[in-house]
PyMOL CGO cylinders between C-alpha atoms (Angstrom):
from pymol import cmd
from pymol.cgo import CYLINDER

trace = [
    CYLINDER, 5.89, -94.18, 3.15, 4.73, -94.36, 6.76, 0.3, 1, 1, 1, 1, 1, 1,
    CYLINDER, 4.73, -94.36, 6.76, 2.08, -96.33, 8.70, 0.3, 1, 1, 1, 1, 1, 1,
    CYLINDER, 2.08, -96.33, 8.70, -0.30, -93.40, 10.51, 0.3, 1, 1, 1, 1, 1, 1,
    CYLINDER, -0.30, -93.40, 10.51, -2.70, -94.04, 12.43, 0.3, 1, 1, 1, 1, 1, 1,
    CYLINDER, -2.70, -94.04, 12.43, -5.23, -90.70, 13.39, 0.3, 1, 1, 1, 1, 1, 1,
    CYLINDER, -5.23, -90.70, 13.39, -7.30, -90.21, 16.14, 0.3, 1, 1, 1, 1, 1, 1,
    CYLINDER, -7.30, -90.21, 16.14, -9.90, -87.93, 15.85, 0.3, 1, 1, 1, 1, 1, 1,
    CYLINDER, -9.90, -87.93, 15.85, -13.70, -87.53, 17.23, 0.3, 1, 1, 1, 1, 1, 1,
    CYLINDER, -13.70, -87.53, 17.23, -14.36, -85.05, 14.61, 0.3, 1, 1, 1, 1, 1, 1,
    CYLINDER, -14.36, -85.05, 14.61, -15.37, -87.18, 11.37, 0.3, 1, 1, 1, 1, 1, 1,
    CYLINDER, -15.37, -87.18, 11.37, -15.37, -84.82, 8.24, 0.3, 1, 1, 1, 1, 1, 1,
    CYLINDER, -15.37, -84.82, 8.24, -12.04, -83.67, 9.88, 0.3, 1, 1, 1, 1, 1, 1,
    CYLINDER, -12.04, -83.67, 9.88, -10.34, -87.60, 10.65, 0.3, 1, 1, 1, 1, 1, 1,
    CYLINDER, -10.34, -87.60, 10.65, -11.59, -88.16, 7.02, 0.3, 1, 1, 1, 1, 1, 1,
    CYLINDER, -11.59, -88.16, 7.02, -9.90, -85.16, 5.23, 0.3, 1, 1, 1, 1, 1, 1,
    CYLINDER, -9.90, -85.16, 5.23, -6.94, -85.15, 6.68, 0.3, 1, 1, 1, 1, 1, 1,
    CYLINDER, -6.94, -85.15, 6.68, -6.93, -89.18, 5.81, 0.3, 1, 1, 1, 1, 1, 1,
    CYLINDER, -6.93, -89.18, 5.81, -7.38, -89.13, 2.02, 0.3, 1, 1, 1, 1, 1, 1,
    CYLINDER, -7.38, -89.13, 2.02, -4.84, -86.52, 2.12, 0.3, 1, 1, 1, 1, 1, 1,
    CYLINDER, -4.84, -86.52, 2.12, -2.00, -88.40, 4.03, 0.3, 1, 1, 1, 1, 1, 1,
    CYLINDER, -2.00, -88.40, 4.03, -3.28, -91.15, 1.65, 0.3, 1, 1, 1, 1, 1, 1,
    CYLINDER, -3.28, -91.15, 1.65, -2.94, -89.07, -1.42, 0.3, 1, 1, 1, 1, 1, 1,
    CYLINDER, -2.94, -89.07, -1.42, 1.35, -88.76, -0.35, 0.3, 1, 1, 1, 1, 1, 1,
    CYLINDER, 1.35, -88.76, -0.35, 1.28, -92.70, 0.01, 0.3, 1, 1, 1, 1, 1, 1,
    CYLINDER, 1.28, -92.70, 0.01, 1.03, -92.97, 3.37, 0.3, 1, 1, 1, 1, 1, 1,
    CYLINDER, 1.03, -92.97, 3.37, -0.73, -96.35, 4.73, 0.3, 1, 1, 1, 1, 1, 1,
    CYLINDER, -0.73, -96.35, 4.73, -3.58, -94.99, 6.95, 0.3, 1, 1, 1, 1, 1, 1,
    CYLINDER, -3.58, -94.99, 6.95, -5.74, -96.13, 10.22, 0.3, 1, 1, 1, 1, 1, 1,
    CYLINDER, -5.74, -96.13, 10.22, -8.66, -94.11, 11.32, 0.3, 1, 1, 1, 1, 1, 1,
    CYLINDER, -8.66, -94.11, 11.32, -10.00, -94.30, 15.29, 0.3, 1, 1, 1, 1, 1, 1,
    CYLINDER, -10.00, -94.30, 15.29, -13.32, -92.50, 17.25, 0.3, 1, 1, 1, 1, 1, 1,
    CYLINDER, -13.32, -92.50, 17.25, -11.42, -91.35, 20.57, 0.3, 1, 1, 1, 1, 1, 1,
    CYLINDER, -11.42, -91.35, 20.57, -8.30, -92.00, 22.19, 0.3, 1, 1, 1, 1, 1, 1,
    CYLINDER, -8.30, -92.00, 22.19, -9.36, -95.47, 23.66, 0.3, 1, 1, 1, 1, 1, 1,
    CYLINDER, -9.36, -95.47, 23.66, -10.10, -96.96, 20.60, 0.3, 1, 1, 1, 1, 1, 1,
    CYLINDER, -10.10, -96.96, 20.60, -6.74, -95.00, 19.04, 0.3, 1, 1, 1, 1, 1, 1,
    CYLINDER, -6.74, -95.00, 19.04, -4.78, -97.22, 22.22, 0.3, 1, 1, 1, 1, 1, 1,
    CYLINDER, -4.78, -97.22, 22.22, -6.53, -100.50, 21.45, 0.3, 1, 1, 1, 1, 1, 1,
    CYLINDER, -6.53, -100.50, 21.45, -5.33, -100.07, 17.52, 0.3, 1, 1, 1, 1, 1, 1,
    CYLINDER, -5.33, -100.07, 17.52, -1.89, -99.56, 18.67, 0.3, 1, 1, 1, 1, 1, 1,
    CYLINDER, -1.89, -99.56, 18.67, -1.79, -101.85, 20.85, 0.3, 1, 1, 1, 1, 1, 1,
    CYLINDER, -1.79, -101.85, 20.85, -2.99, -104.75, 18.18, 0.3, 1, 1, 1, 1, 1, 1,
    CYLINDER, -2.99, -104.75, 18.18, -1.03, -103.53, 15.46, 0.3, 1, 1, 1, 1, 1, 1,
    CYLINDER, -1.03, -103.53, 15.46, 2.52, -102.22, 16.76, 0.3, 1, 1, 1, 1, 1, 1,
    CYLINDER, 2.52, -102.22, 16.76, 3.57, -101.13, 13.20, 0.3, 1, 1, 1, 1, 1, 1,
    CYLINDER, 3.57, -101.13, 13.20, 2.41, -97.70, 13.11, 0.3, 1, 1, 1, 1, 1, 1,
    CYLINDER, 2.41, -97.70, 13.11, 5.72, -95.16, 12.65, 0.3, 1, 1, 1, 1, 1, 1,
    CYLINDER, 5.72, -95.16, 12.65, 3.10, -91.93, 13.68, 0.3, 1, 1, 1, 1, 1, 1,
    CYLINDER, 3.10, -91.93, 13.68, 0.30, -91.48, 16.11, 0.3, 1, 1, 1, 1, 1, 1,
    CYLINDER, 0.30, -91.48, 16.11, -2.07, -88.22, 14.71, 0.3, 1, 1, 1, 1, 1, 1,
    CYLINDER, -2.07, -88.22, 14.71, -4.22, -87.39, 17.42, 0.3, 1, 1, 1, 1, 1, 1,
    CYLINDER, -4.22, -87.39, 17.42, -6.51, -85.03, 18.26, 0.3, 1, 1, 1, 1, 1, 1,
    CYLINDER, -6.51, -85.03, 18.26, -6.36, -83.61, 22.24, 0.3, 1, 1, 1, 1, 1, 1,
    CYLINDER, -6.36, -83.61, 22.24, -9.58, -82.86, 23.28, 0.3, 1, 1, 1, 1, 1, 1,
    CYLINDER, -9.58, -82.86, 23.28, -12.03, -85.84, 23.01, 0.3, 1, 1, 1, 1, 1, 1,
    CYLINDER, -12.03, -85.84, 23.01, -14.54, -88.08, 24.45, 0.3, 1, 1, 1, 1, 1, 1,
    CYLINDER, -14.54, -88.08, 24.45, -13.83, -91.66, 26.49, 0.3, 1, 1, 1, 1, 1, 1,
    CYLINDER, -13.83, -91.66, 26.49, -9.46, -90.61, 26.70, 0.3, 1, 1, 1, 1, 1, 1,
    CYLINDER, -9.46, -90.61, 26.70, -7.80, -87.59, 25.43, 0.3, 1, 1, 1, 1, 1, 1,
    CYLINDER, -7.80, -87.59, 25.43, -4.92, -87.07, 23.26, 0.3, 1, 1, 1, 1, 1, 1,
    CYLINDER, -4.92, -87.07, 23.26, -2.83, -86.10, 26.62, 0.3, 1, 1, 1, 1, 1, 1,
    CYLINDER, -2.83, -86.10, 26.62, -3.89, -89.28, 28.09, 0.3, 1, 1, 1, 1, 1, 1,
    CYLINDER, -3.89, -89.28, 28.09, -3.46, -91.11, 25.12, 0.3, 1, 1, 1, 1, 1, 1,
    CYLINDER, -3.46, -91.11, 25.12, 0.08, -89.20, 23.99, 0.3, 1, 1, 1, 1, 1, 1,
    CYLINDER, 0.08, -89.20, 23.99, 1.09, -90.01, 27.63, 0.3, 1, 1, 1, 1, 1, 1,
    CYLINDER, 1.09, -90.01, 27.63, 0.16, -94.27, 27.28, 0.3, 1, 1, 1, 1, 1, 1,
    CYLINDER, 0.16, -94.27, 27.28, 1.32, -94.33, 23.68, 0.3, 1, 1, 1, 1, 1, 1,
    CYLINDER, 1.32, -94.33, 23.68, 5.01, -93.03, 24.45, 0.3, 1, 1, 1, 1, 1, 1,
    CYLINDER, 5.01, -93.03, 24.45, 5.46, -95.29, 27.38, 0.3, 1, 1, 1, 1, 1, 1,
    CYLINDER, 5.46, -95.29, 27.38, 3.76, -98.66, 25.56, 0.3, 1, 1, 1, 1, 1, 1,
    CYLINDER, 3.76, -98.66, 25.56, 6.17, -97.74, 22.11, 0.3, 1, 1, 1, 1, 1, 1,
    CYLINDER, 6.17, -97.74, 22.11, 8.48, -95.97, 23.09, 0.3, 1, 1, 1, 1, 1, 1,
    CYLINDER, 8.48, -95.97, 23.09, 9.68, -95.34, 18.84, 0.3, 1, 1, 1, 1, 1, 1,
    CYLINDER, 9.68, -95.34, 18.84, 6.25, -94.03, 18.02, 0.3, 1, 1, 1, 1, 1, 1,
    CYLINDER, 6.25, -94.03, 18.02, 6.52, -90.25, 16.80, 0.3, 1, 1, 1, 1, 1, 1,
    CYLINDER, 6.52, -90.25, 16.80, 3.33, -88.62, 17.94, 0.3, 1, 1, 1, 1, 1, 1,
    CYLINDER, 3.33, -88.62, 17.94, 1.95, -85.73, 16.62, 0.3, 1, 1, 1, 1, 1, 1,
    CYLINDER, 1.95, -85.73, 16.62, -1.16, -83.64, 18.38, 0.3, 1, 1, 1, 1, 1, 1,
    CYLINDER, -1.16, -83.64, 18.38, -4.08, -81.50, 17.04, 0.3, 1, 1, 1, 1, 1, 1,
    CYLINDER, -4.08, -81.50, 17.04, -5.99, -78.76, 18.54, 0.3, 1, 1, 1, 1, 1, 1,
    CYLINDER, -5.99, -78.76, 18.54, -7.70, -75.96, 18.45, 0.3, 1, 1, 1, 1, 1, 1,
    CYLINDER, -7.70, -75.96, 18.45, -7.93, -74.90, 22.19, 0.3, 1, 1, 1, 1, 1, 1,
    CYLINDER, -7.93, -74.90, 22.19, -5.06, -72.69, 23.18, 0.3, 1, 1, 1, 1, 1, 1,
    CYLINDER, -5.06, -72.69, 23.18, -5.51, -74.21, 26.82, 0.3, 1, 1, 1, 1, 1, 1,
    CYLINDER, -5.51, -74.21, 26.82, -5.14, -77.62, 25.19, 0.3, 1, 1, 1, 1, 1, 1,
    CYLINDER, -5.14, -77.62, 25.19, -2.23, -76.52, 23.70, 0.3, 1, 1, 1, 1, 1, 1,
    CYLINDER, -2.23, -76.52, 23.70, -0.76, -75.83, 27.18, 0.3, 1, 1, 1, 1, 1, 1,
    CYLINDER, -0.76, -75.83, 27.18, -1.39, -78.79, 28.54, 0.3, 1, 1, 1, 1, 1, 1,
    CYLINDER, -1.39, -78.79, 28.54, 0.49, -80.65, 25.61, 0.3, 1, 1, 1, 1, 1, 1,
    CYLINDER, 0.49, -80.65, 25.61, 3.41, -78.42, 26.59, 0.3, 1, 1, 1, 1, 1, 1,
    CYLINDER, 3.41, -78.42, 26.59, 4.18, -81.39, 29.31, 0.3, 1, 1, 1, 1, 1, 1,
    CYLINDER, 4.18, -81.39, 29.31, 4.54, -83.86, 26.80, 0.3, 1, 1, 1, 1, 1, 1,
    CYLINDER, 4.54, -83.86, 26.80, 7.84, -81.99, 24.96, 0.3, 1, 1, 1, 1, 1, 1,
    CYLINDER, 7.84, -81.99, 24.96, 9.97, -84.61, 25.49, 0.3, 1, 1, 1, 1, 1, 1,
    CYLINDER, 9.97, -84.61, 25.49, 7.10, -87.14, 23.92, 0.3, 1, 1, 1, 1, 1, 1,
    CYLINDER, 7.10, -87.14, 23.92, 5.38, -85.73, 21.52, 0.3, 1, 1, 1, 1, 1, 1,
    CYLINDER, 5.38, -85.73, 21.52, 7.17, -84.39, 17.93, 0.3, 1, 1, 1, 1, 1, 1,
    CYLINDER, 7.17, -84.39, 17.93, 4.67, -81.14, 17.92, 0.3, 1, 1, 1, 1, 1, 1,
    CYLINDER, 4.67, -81.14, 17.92, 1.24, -79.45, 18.29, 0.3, 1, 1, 1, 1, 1, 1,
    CYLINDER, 1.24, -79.45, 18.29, -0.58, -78.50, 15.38, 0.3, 1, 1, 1, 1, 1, 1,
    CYLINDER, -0.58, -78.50, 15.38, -3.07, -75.83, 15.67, 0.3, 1, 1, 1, 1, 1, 1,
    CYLINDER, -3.07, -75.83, 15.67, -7.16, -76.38, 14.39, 0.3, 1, 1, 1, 1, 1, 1,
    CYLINDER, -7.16, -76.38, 14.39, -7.86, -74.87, 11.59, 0.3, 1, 1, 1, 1, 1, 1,
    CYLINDER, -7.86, -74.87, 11.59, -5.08, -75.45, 9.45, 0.3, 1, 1, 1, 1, 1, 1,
    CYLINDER, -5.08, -75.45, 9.45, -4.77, -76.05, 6.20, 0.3, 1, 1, 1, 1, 1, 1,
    CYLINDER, -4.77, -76.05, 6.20, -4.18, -79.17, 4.00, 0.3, 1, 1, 1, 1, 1, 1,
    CYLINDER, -4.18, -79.17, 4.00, -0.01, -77.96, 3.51, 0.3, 1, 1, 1, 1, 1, 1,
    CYLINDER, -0.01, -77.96, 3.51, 0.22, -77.21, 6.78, 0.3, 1, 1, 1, 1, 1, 1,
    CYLINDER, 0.22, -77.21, 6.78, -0.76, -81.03, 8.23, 0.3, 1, 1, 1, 1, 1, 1,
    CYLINDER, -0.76, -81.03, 8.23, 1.14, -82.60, 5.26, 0.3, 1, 1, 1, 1, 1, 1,
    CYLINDER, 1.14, -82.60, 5.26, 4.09, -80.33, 6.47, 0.3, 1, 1, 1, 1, 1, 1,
    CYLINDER, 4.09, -80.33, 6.47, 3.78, -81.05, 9.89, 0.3, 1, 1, 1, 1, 1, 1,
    CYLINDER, 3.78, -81.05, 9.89, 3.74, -85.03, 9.26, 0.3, 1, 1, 1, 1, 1, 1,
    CYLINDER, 3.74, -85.03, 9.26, 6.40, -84.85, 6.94, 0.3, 1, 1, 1, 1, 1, 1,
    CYLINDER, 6.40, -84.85, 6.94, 8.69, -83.18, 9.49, 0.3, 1, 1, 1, 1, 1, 1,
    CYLINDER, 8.69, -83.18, 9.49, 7.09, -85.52, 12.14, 0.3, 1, 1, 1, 1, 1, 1,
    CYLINDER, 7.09, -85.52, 12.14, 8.37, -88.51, 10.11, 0.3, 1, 1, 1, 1, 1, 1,
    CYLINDER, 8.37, -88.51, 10.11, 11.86, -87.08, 9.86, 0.3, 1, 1, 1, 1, 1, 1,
    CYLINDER, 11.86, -87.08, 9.86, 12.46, -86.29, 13.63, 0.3, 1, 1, 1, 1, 1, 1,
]
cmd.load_cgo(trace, "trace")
């Protein structure tokens, strides 16, 4: 299984989708923004996916998709949001990022998504 780590402002939401990537074996890291997403990464270069959410506080998941690619260059990222102009800005990031899940989904759809992530 793969090393994850999420980042997510939202709590209940980094949480759930946690002990679900959990439940399918998956070793996984939880972080508060995007800066404290970059500082994990940075101290522990094993992660195989970066889970992040877009929009939130101290860096965003564009800045933070954008620092992550070009620090590990092998790390599949996957984004969350549930702003459609969020969604547009991630379109930049194509030849970074693995996908853009949209907020709300559903448990199978962000065990899906990672699974495919994990296979690209």
């Amino acid at each position: 299984m793969a090393r994850i780590l999420i980042a997510e402002d939202e709590e209940s939401l980094r949480r759930f989708v946690s002990r679900a990537l959990q439940m399918d074996g998956h070793d996984v890291d939880e972080a508060t923004d995007g800066a404290e997403g970059l500082d994990q990464l940075r101290q522990d270069r094993s992660y195989d996916l970066l889970l992040s959410d877009i929009r939130m506080p101290v860096m965003d998941g564009i800045e933070l998709a954008h620092t992550a690619a070009a620090e590990f260059p092998e790390l599949k990222i996957l984004l969350m949001t549930g702003y459609a102009e969020q969604r547009e800005r991630a379109d930049a990031l194509s030849s970074v990022i693995v996908d853009v899940v949209a907020k709300p989904f559903t448990l199978p759809d962000i065990r899906g998504a990672v699974a495919e992530a994990l296979t690209v």
